[in-house]
N, C-alpha and C positions, 0 to 999 in steps of 0.2 A: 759467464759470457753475456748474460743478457741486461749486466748492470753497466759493463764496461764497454762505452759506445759500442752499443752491436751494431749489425750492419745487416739487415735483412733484405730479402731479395726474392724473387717470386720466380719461378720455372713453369713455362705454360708448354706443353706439345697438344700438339691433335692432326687426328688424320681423318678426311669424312664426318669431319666434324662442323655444323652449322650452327653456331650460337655466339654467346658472351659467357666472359670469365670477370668475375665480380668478389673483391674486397672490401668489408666492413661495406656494401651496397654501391659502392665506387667503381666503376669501370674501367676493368685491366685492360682487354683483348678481345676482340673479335675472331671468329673464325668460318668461313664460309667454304667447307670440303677440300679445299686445298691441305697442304700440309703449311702448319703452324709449330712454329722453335721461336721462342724467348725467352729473356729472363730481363728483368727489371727492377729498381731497390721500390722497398714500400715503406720504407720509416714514416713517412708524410703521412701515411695512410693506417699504421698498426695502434695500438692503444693498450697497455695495462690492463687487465681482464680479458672479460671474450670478445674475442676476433671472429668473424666470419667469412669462409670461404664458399663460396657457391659460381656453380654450373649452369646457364639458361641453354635450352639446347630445343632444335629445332628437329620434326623428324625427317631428315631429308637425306634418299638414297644417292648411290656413283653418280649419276646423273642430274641430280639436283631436283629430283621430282620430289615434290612436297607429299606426303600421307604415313611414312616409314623411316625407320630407319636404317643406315647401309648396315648388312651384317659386319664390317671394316669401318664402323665407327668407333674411335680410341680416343679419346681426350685425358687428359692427369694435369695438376696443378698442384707445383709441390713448394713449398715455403720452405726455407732456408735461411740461414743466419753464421755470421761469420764475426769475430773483430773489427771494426772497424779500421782501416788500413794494410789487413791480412790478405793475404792472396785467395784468390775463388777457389781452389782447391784445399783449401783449408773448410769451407764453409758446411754447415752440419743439419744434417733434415729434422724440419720438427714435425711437420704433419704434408701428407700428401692426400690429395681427392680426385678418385678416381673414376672413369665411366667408359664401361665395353660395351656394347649392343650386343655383340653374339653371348654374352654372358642372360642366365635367364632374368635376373634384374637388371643386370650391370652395371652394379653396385661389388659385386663378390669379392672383388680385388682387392678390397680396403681394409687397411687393418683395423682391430677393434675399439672400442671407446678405451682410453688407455692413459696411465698419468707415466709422465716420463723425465728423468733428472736431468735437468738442464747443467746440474754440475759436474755430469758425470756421460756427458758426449748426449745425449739425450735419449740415453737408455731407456726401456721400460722396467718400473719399478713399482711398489706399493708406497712409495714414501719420496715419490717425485713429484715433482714442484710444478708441472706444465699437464694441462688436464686437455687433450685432444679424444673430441668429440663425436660419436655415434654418425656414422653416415647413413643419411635418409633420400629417398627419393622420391615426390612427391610430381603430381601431374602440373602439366604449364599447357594452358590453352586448350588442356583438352587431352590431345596427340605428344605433346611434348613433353620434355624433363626438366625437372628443376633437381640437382645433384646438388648435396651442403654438409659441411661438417663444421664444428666451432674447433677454435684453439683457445684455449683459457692461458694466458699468459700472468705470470706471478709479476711483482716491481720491474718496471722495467729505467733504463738509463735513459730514458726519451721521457719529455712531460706530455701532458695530455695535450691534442690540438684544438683548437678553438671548433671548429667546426663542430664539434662533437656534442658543443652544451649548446649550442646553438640554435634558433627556432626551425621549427618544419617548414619547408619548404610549400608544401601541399595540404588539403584533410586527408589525403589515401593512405595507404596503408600495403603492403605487399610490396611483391613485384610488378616490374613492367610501370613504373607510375608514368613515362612517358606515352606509354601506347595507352592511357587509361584519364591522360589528363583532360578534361574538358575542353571546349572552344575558348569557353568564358575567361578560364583560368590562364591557359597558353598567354592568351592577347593582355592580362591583366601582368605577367610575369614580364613578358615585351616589354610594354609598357614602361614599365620600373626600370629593367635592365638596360633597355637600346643607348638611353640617352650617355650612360657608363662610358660603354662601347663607344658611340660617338665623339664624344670629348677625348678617348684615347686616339680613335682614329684621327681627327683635329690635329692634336698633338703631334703624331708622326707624321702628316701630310705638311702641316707647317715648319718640321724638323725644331719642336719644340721638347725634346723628349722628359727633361727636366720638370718640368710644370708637371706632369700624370706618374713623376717617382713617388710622390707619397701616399699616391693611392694603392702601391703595392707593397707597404710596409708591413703589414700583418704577415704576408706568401714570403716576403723576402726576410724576414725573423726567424720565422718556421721552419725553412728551409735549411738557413744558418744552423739552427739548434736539432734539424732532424740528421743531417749529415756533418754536423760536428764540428762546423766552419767557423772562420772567423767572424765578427759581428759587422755587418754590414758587406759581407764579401760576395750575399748574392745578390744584393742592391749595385755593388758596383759592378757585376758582370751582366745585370740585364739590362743595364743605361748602356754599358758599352755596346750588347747585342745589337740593342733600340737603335743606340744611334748609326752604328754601321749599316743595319738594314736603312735606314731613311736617307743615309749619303749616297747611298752603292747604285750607280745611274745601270747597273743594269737589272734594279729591283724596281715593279710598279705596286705600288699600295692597292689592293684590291677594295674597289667601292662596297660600301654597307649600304645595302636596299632593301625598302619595303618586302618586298616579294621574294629576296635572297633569306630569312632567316627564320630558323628554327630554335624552339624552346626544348631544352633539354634536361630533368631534372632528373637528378642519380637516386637511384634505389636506394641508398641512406635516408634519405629525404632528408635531405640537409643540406645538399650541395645543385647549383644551377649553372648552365652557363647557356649562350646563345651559338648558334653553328650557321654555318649556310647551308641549303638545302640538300648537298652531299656528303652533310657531315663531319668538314672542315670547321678548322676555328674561325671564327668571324672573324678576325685580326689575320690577315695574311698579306705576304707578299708575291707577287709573283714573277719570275725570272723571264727577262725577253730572251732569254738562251735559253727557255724549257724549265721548266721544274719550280717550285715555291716554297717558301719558307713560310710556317704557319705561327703565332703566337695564341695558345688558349687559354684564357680568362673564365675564371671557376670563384663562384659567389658562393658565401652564405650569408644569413640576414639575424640580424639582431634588433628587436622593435622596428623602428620603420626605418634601417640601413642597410640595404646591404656593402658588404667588406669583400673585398677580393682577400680569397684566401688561399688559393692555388692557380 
């Protein structure tokens, strides 16, 4: 299954749960006490060898007061993989990570370091091919968690993506490189990126959407070859997006300002992109009937270039 376009997909729940859910350092999902249900494909995001899953978690109780955590904090993120073009009931668990607070770790839940045969439903075995990793839990901030388990995956049907040989984004190291990035560095990463931004904005404000298709050749390849499409078929579906959103008189292009935009660099430390201060993509529309449509632009850098690559 895993050479024969697989199709992987990620499973988030949480309940009283305050954090981020975080792949290969990529940001899945938020969750802030409410109740959280998703699932969403990661091909774009998985790789040959070891993967990583991890938990950022905040200790915050029913009420949202920061110093604890609820005794009905539950959160699990479990990866799954299916054929590609198979139906989601087909689809077969490879590793799940787990975290209870009323447990005395809450860690307890997880199965153990384990290799499991991927030819054989993904059974555990001595003589399986997929090595799912030791779960750890290690302090964040202090008061907080940080929940991880690796999945070592053998050849897979997907090639490696480019972001992954790619330069660092930052000098840091760890978690959190956003909450840890300097002044200096934020305004130097601006900088480089705004102008990107800009010229796409340009582009859609002038309904010129053609002109800024080739700056998204690398994301629109990737995407082709992570979900198994034809060649150029996500290049023609996001001209067609682009251009409907810039004809649709009942969409306004939302302005890029000084004071609107934040620096946002993923825990891979690989990947960048800019938001507005609520944490939307800097690229948005928004509907004079309510509601917006958002486009987010995700860099990484190669000597002195960066590439849109998601």
């Amino acid at each position: 299954m895993l050479t024969e376009k697989p199709y992987f997909t990620v499973h988030i729940e949480a309940d009283f749960c305050a954090g981020y859910f975080l792949l290969n350092g990529q940001f899945l999902q938020s969750a802030e006490i409410a109740p959280v249900r998703s699932e969403q494909p990661i091909n774009h995001w998985v790789r040959e060898g070891e993967n990583e899953l991890l938990v950022m978690l905040g200790p915050v109780d029913e009420q949202g007061n920061f110093g604890q955590f609820s005794t009905l904090a539950k959160c699990q993120v479990t990866v799954k993989v299916r054929k590609s073009g198979s139906q989601s009931n087909e689809s077969l668990t490879i590793a799940l990570l787990q975290f209870v607070a009323k447990d005395p770790t809450g860690i307890e839940g997880n199965t153990p370091e384990q290799l499991l045969d991927s030819k054989n439903g993904f059974a555990p075995g001595s003589s399986g091919d997929v090595r799912v990793g030791k779960t750890t839990r290690e302090p964040f901030n202090e008061v907080g968690a940080i929940v991880k388990r690796s999945i070592n995956l053998p050849e897979l049907g997907l090639p490696e993506w480019s972001f992954f040989r790619s330069d660092n984004i930052t000098s840091l190291t760890g978690v959190d490189l956003e909450g840890r990035l300097d002044e200096a560095a934020m305004e130097q990463l601006q900088q480089e990126l705004l102008p990107v931004y800009r010229k796409i904005w340009n582009a859609l404000d002038s309904n010129t959407v053609d002109e800024i298709l080739p700056l998204f050749e690398e994301r629109s390849r990737e995407m082709d070859e992570a979900f198994f499409k034809s060649s150029g078929e996500t290049q023609k579906r996001l001209a067609e997006v682009l251009n409907a959103s810039v004809q649709d008189p009942d969409r306004k292009l939302w302005p890029i300002t000084d004071d609107n935009v934040m620096v946002q660099p993923y825990d891979n430390n690989k990947l960048v992109r800019l938001s507005q201060n609520n944490g939307n993509p800097l690229l948005s529309f928004d509907y004079l009937s309510g509601g917006a449509k958002h486009f987010d632009v995700i860099f990484r850098k190669s000597g002195s270039q960066w590439i849109i690559t998601r």
